[in-house]
Backbone of each chain as nested JSON, in Angstrom:
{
  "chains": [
    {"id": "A", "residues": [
      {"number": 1, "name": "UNK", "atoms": {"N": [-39.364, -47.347, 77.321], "CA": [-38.897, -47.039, 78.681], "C": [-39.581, -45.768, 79.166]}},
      {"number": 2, "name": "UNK", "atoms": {"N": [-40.06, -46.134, 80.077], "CA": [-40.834, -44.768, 80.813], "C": [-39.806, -44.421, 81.926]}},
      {"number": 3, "name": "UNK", "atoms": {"N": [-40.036, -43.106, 82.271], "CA": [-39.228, -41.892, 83.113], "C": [-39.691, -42.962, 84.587]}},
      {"number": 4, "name": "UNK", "atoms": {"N": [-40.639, -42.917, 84.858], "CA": [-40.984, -44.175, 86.042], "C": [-40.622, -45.079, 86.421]}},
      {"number": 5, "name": "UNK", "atoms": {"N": [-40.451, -45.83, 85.352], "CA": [-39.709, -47.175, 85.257], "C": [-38.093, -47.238, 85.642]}},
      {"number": 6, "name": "UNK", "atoms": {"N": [-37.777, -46.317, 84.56], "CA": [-36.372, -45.895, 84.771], "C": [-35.538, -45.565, 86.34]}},
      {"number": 7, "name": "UNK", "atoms": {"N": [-36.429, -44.055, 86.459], "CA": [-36.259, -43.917, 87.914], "C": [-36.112, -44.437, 88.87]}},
      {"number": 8, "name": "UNK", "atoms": {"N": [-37.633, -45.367, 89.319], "CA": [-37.881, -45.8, 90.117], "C": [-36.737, -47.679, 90.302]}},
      {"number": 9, "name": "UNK", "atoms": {"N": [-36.186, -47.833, 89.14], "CA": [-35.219, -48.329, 88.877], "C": [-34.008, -48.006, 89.288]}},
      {"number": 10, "name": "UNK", "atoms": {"N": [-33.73, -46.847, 89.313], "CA": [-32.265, -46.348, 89.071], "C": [-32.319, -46.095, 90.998]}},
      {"number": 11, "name": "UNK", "atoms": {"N": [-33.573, -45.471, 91.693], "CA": [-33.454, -44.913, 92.558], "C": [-32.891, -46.549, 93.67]}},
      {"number": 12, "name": "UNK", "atoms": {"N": [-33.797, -47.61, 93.284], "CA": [-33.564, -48.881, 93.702], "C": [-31.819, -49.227, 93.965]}},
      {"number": 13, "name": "UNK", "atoms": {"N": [-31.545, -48.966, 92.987], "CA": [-30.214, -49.051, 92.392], "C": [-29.009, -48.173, 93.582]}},
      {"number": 14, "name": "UNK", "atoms": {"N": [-28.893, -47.18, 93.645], "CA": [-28.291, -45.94, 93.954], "C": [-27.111, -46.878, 95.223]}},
      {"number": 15, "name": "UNK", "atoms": {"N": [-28.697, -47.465, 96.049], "CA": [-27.425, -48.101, 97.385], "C": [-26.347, -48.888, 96.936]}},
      {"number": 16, "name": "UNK", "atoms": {"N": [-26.733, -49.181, 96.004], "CA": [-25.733, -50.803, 94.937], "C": [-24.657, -49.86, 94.511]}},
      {"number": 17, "name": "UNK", "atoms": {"N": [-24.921, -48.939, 93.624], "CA": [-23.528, -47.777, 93.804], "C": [-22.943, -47.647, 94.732]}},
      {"number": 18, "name": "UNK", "atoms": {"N": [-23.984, -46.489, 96.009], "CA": [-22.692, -46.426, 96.738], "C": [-21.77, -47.319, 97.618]}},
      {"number": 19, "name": "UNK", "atoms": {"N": [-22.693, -48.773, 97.54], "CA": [-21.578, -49.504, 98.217], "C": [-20.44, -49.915, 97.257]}},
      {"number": 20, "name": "UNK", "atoms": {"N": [-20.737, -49.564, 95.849], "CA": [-19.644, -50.573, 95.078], "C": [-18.333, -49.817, 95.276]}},
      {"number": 21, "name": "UNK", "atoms": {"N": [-17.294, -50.028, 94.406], "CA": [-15.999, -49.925, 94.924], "C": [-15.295, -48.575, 93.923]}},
      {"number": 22, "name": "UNK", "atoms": {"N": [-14.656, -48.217, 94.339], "CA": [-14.255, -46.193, 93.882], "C": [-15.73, -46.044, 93.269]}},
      {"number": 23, "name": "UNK", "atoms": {"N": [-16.908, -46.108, 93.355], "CA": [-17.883, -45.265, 93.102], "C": [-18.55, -43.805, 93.765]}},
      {"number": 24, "name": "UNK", "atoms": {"N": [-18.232, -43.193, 92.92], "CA": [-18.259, -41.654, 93.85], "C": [-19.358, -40.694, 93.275]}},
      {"number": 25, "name": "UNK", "atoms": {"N": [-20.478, -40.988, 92.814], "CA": [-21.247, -40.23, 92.661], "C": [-22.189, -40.505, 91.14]}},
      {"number": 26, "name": "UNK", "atoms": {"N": [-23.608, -40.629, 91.091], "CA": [-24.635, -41.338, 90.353], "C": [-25.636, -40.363, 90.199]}},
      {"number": 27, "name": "UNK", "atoms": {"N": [-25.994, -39.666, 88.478], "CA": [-26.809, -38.746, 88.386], "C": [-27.421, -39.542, 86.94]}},
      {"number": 28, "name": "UNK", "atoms": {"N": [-28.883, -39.333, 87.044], "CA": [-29.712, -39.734, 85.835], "C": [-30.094, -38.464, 84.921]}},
      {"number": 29, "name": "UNK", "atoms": {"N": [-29.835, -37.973, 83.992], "CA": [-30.578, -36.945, 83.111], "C": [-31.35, -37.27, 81.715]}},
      {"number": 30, "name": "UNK", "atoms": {"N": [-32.916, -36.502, 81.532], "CA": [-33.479, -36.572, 80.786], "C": [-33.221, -36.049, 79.5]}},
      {"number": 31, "name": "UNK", "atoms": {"N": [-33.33, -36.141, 78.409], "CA": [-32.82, -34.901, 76.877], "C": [-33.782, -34.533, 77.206]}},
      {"number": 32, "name": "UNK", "atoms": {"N": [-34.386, -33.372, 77.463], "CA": [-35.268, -32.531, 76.422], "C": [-36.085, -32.157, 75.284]}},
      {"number": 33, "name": "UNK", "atoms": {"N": [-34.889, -32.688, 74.363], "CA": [-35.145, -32.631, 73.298], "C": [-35.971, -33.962, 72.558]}},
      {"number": 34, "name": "UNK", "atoms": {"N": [-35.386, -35.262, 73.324], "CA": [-35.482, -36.457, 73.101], "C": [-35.694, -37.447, 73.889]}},
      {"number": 35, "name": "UNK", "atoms": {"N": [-37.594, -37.358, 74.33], "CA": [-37.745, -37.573, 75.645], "C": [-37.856, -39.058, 75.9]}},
      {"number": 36, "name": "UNK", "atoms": {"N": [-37.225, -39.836, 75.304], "CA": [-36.928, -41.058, 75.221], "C": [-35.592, -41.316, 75.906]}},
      {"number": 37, "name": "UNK", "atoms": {"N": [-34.531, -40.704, 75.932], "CA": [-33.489, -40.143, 75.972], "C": [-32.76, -40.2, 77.706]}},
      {"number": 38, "name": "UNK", "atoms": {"N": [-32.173, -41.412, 77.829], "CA": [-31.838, -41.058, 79.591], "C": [-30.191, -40.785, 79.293]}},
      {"number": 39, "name": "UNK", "atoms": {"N": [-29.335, -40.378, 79.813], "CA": [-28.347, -40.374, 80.021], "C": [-27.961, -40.224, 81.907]}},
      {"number": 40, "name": "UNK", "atoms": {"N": [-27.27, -41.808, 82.276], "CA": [-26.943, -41.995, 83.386], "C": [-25.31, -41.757, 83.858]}},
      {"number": 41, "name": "UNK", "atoms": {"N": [-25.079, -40.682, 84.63], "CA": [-23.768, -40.159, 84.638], "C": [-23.157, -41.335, 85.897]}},
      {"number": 42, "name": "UNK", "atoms": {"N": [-22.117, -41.759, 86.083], "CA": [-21.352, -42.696, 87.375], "C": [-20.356, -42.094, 87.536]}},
      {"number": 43, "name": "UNK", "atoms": {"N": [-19.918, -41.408, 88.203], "CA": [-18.637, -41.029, 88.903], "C": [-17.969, -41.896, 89.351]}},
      {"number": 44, "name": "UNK", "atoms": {"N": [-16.86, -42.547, 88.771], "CA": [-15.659, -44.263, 89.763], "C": [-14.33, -43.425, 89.523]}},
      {"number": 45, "name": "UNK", "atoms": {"N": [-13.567, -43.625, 90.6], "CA": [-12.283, -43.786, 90.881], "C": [-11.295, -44.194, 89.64]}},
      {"number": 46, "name": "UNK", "atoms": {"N": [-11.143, -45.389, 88.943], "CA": [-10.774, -45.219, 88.034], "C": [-11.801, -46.125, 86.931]}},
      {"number": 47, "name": "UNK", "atoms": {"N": [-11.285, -46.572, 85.547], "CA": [-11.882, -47.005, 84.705], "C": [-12.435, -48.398, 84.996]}},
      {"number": 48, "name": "UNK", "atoms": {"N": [-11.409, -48.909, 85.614], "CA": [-11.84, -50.208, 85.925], "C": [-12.707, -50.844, 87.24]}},
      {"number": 49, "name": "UNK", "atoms": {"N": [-12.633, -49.946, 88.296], "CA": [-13.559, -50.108, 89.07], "C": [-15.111, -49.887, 88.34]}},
      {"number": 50, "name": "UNK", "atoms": {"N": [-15.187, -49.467, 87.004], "CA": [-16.766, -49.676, 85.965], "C": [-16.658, -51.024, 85.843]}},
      {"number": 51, "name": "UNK", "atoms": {"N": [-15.582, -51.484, 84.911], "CA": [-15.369, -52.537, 83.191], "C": [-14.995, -53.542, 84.149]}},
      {"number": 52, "name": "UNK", "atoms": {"N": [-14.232, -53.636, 85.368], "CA": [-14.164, -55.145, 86.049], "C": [-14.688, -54.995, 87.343]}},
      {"number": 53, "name": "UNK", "atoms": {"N": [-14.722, -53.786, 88.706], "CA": [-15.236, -54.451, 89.509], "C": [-16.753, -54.333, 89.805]}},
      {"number": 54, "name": "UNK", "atoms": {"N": [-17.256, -53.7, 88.88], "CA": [-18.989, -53.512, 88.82], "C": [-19.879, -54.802, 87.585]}},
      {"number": 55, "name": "UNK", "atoms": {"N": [-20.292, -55.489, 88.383], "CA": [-21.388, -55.908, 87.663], "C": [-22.772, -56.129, 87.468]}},
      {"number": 56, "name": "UNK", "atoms": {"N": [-23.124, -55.346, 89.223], "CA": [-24.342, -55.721, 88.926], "C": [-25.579, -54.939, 88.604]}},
      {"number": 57, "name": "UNK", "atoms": {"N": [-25.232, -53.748, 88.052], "CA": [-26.31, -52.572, 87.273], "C": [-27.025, -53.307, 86.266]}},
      {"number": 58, "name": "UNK", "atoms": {"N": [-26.673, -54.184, 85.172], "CA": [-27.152, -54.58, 84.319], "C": [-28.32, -55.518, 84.81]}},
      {"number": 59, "name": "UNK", "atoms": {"N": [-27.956, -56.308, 85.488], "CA": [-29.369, -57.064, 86.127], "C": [-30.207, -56.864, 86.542]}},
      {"number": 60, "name": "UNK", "atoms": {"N": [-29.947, -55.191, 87.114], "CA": [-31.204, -54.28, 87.913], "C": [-31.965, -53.711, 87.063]}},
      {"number": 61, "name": "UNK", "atoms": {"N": [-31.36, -53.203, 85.773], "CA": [-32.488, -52.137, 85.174], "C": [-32.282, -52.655, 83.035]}},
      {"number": 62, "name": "UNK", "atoms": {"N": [-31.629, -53.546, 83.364], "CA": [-31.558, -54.228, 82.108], "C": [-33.011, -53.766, 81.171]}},
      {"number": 63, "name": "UNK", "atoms": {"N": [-33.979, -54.553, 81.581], "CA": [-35.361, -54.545, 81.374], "C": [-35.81, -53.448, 80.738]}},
      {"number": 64, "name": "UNK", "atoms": {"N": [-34.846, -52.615, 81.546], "CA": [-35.893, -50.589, 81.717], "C": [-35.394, -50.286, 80.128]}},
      {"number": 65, "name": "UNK", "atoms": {"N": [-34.143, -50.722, 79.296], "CA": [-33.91, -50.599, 78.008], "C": [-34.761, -50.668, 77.009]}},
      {"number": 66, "name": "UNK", "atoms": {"N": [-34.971, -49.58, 76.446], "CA": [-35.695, -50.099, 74.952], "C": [-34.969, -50.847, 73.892]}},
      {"number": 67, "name": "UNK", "atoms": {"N": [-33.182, -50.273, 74.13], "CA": [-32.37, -51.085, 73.378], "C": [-31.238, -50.406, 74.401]}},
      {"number": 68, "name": "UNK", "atoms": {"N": [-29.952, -52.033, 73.845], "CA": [-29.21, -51.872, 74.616], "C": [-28.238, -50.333, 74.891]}},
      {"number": 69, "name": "UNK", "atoms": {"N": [-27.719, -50.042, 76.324], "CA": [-27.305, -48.899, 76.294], "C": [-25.802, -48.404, 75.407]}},
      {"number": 70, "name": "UNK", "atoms": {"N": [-25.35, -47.278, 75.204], "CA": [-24.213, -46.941, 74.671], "C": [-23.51, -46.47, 75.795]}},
      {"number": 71, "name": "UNK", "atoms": {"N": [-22.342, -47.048, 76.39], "CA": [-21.993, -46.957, 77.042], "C": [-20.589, -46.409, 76.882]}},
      {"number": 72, "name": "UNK", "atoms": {"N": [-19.957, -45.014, 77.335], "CA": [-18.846, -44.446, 77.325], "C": [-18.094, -43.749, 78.453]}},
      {"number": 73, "name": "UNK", "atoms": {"N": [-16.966, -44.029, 78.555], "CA": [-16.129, -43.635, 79.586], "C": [-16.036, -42.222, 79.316]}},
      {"number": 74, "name": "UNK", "atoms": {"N": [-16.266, -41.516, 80.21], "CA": [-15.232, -39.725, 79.762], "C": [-14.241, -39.252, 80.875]}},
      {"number": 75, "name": "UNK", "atoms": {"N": [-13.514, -38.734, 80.444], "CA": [-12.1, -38.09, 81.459], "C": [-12.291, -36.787, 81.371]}},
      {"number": 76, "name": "UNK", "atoms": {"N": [-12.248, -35.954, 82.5], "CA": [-12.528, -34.289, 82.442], "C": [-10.984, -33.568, 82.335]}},
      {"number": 77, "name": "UNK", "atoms": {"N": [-11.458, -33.144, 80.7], "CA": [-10.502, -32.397, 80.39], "C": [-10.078, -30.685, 80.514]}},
      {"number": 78, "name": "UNK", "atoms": {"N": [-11.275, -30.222, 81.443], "CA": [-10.933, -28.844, 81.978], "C": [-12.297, -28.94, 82.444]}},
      {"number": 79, "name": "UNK", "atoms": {"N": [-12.18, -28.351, 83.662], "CA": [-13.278, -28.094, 84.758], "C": [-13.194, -26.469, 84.795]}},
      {"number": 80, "name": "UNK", "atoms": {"N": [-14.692, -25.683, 84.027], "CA": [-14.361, -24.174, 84.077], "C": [-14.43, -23.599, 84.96]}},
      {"number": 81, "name": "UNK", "atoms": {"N": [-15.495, -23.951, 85.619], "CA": [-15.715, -23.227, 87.385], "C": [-16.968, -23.926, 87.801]}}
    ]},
    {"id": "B", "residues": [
      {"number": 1, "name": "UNK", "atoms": {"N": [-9.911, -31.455, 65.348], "CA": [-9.845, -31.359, 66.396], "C": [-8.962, -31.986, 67.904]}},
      {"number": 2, "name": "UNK", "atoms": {"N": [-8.11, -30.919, 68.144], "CA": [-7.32, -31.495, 69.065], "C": [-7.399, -30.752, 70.518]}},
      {"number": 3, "name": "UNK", "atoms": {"N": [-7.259, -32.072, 71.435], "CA": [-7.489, -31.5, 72.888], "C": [-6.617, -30.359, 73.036]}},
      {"number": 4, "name": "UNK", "atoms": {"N": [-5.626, -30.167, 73.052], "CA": [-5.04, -28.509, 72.79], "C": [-5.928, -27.701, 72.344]}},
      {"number": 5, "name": "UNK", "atoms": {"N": [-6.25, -28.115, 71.017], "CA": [-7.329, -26.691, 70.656], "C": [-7.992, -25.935, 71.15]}},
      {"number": 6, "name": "UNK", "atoms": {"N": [-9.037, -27.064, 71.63], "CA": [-10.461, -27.07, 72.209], "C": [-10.037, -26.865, 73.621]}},
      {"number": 7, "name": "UNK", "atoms": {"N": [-9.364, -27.285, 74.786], "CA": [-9.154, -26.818, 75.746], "C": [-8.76, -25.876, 75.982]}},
      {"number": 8, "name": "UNK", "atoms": {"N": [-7.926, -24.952, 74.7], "CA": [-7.297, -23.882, 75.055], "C": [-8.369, -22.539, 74.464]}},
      {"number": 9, "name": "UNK", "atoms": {"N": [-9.061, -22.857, 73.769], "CA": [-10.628, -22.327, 73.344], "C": [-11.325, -22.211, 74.896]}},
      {"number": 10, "name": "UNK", "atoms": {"N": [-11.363, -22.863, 75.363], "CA": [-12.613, -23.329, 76.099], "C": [-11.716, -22.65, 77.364]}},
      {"number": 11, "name": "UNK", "atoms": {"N": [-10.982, -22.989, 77.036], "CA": [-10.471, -21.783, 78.328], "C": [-10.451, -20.069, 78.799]}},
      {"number": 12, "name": "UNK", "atoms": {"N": [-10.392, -20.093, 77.195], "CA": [-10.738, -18.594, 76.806], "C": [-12.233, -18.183, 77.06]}},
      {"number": 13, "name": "UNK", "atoms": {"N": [-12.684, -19.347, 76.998], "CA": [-14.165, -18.95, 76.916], "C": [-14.387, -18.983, 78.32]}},
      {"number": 14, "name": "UNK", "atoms": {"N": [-14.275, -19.915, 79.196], "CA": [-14.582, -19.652, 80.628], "C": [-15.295, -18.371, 81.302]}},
      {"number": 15, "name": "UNK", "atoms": {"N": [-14.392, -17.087, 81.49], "CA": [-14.611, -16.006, 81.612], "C": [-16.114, -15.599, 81.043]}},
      {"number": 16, "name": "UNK", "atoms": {"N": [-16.026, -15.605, 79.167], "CA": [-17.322, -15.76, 78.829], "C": [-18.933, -16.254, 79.509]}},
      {"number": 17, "name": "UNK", "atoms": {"N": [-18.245, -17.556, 79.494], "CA": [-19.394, -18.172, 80.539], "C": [-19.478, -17.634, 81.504]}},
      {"number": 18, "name": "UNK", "atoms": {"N": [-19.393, -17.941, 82.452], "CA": [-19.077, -17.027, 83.86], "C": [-19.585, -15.613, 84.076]}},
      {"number": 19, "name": "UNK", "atoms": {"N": [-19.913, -15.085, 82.955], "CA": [-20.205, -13.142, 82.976], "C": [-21.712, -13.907, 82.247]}},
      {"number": 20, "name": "UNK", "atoms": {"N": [-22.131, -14.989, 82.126], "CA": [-23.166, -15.02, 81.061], "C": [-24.186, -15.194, 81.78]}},
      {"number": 21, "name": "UNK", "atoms": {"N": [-25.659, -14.69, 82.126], "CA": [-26.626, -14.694, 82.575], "C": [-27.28, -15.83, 82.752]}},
      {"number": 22, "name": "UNK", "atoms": {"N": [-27.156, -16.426, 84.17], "CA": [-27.953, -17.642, 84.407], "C": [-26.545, -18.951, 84.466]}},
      {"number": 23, "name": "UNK", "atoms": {"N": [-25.566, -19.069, 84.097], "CA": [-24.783, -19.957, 83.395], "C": [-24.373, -19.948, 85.051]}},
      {"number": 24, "name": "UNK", "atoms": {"N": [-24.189, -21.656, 85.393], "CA": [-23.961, -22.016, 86.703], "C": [-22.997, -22.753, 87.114]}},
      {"number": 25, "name": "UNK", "atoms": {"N": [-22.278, -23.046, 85.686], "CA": [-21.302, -23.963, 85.439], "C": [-20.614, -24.669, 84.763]}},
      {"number": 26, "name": "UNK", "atoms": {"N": [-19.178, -25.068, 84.198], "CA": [-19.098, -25.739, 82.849], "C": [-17.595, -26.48, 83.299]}},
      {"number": 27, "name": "UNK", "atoms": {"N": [-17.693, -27.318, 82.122], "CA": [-17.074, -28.599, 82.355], "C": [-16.83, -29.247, 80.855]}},
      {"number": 28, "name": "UNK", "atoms": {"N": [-15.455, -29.401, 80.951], "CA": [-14.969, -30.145, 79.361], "C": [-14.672, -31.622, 79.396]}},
      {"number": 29, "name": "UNK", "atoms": {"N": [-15.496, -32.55, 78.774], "CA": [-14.843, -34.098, 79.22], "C": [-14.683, -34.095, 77.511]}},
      {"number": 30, "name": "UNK", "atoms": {"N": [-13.701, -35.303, 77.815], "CA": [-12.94, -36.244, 76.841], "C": [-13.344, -37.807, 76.687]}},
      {"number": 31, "name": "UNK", "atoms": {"N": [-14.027, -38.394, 75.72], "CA": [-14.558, -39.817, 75.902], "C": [-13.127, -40.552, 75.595]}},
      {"number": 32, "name": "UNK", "atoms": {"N": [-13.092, -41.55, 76.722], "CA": [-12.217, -42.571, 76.275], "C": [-11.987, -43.605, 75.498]}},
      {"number": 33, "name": "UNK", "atoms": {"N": [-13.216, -43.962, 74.864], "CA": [-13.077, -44.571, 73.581], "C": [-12.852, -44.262, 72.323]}},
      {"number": 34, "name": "UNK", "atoms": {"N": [-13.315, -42.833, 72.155], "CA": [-13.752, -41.955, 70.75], "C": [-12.472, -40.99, 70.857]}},
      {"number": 35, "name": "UNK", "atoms": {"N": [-11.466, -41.279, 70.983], "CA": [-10.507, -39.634, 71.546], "C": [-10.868, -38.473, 70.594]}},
      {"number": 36, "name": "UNK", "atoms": {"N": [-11.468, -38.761, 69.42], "CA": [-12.026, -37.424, 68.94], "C": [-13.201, -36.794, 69.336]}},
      {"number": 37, "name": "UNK", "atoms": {"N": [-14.025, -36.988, 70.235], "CA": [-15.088, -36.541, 71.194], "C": [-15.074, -35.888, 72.543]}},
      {"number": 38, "name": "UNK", "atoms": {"N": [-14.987, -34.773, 72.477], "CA": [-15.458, -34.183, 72.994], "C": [-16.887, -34.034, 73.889]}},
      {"number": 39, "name": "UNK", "atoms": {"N": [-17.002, -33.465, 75.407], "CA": [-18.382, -33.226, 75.178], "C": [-18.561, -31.964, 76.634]}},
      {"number": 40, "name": "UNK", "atoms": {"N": [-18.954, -30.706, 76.149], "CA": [-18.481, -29.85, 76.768], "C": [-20.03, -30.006, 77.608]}},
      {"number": 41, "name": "UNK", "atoms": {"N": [-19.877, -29.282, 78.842], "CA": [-21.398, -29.777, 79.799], "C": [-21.52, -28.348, 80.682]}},
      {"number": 42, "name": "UNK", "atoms": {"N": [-22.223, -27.513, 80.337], "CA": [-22.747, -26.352, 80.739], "C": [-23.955, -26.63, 81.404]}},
      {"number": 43, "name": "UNK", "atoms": {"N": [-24.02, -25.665, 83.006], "CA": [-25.683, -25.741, 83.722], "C": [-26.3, -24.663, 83.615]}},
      {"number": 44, "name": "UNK", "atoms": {"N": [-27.071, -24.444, 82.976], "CA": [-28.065, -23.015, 83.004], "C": [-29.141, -23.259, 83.936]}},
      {"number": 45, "name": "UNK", "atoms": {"N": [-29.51, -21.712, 84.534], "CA": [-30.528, -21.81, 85.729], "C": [-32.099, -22.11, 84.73]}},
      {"number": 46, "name": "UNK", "atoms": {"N": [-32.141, -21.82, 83.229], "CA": [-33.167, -22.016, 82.633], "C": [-32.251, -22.271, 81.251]}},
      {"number": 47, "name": "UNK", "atoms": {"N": [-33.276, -22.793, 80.526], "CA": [-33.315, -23.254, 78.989], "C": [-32.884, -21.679, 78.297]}},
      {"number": 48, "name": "UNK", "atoms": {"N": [-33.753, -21.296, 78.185], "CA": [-33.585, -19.706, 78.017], "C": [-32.302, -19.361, 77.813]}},
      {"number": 49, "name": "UNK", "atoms": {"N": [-31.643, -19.335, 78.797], "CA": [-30.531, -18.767, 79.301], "C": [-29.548, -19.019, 78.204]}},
      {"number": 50, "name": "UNK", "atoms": {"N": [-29.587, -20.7, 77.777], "CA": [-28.675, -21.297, 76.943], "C": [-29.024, -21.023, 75.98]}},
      {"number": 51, "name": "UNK", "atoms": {"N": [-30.499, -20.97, 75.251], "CA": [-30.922, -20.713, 73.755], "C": [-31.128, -19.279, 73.257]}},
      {"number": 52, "name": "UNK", "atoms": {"N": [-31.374, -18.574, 74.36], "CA": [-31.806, -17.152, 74.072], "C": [-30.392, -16.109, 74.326]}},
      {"number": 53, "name": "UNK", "atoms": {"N": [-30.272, -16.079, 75.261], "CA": [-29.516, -15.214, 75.897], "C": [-27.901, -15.213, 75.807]}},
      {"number": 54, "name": "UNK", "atoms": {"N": [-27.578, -16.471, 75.81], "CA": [-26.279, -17.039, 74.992], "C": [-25.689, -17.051, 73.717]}},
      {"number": 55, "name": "UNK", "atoms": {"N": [-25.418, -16.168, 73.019], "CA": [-25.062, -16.065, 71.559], "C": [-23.175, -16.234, 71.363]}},
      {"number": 56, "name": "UNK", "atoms": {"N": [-22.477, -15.786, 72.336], "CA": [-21.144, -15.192, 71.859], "C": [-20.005, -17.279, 71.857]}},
      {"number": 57, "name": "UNK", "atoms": {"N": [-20.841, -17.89, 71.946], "CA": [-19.688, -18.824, 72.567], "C": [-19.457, -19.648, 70.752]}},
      {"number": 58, "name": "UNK", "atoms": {"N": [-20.384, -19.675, 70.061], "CA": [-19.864, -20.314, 68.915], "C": [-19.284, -19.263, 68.195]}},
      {"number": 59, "name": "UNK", "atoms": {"N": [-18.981, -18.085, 68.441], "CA": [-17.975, -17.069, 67.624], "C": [-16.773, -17.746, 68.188]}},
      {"number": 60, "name": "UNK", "atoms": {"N": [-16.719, -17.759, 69.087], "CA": [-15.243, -18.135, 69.606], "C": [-14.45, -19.652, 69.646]}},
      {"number": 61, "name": "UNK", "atoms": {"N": [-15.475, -20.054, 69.262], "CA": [-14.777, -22.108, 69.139], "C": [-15.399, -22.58, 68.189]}},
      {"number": 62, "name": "UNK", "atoms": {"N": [-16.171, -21.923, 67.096], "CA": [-16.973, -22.788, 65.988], "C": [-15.374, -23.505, 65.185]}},
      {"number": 63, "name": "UNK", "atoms": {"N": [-14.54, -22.535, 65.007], "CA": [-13.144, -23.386, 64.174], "C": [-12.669, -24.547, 64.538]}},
      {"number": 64, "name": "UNK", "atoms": {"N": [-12.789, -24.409, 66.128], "CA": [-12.279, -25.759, 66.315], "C": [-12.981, -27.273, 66.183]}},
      {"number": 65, "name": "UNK", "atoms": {"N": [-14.572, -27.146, 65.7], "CA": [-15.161, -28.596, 65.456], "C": [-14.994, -28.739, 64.097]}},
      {"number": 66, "name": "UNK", "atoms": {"N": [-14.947, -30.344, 64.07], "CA": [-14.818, -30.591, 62.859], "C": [-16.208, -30.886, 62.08]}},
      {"number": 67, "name": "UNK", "atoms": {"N": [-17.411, -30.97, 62.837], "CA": [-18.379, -30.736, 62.21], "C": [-18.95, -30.311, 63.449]}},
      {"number": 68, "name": "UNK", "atoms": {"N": [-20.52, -29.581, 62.799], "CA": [-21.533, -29.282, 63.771], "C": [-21.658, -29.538, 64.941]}},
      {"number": 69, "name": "UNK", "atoms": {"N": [-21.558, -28.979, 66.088], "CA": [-21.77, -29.583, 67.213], "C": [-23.115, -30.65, 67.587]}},
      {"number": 70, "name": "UNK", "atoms": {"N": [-23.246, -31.492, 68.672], "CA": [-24.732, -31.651, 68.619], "C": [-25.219, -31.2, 69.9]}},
      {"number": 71, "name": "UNK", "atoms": {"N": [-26.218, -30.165, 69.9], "CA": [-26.511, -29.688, 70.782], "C": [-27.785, -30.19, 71.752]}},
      {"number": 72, "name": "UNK", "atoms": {"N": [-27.7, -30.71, 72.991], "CA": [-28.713, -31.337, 73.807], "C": [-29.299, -30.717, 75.163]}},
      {"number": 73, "name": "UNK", "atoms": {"N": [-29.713, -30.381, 75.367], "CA": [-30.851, -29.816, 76.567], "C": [-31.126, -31.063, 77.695]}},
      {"number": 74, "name": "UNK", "atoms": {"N": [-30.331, -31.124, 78.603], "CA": [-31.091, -32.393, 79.958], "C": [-31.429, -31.811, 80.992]}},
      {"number": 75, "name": "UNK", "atoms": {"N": [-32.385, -32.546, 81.431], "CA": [-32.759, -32.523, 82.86], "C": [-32.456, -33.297, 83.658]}},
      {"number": 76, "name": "UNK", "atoms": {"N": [-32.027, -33.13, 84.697], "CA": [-31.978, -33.925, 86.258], "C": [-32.949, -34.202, 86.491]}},
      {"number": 77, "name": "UNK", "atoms": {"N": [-33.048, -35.969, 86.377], "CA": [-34.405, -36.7, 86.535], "C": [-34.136, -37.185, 87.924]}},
      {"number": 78, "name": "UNK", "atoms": {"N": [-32.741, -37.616, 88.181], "CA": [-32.767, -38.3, 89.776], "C": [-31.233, -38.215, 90.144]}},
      {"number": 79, "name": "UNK", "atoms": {"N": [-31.193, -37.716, 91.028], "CA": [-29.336, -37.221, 92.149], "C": [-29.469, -38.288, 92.755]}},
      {"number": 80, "name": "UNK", "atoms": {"N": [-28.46, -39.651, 92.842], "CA": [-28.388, -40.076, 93.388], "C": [-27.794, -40.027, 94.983]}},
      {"number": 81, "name": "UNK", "atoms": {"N": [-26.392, -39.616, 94.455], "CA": [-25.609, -39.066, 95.809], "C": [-24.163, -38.433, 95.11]}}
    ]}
  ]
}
């Protein structure tokens, strides 16, 4: 997976977010360390507007995988400033 | 490791951050699958900032992991919205 590919993928993508449903905000980051390495942040409303009313990310950038993604929910457990 | 702990660490530390050169922001999430994961998300205006200039924050919360942290460096490859 190239940074190009990815991108230019993800950027395709972005309108498909914001029309989908409690989706509130879509950031892509590179490691540094591990430049293979994307981590795609989604901001949704709740859990399930991801796991049931989103499906169609996977069809868009499926491809751009070298292997399939690890995919995890997180809940913010203190916001410092 | 328990969200008490670590939030109440990380709270202490805030202040820390905040007085720390370059440090632009921080943020504690909780994965919802793994409830033992953690993943704390600091913005530095440079790399630097976090590797060099940053020393005091594992004095103050190294007790609370149960192993090594893993420490990652990203970049903002693409803002969606």
């Amino acid at each position: 997976m190239t940074l190009s590919s990815h991108s230019g993928a993800t950027t395709q993508a972005v309108s498909l977010f914001q029309g989908a449903k409690g989706c509130k905000g879509l950031e892509l980051q590179r490691s540094h360390e591990k430049l293979s390495r994307y981590r795609l942040f989604v901001q949704w409303e709740t859990l399930e507007n991801h796991t049931v009313d989103f499906q169609e990310w996977r069809k868009l950038v499926g491809h751009c995988f070298a292997a399939p993604p690890e995919v995890e929910h997180n809940i913010q457990a203190l916001k410092g400033f």
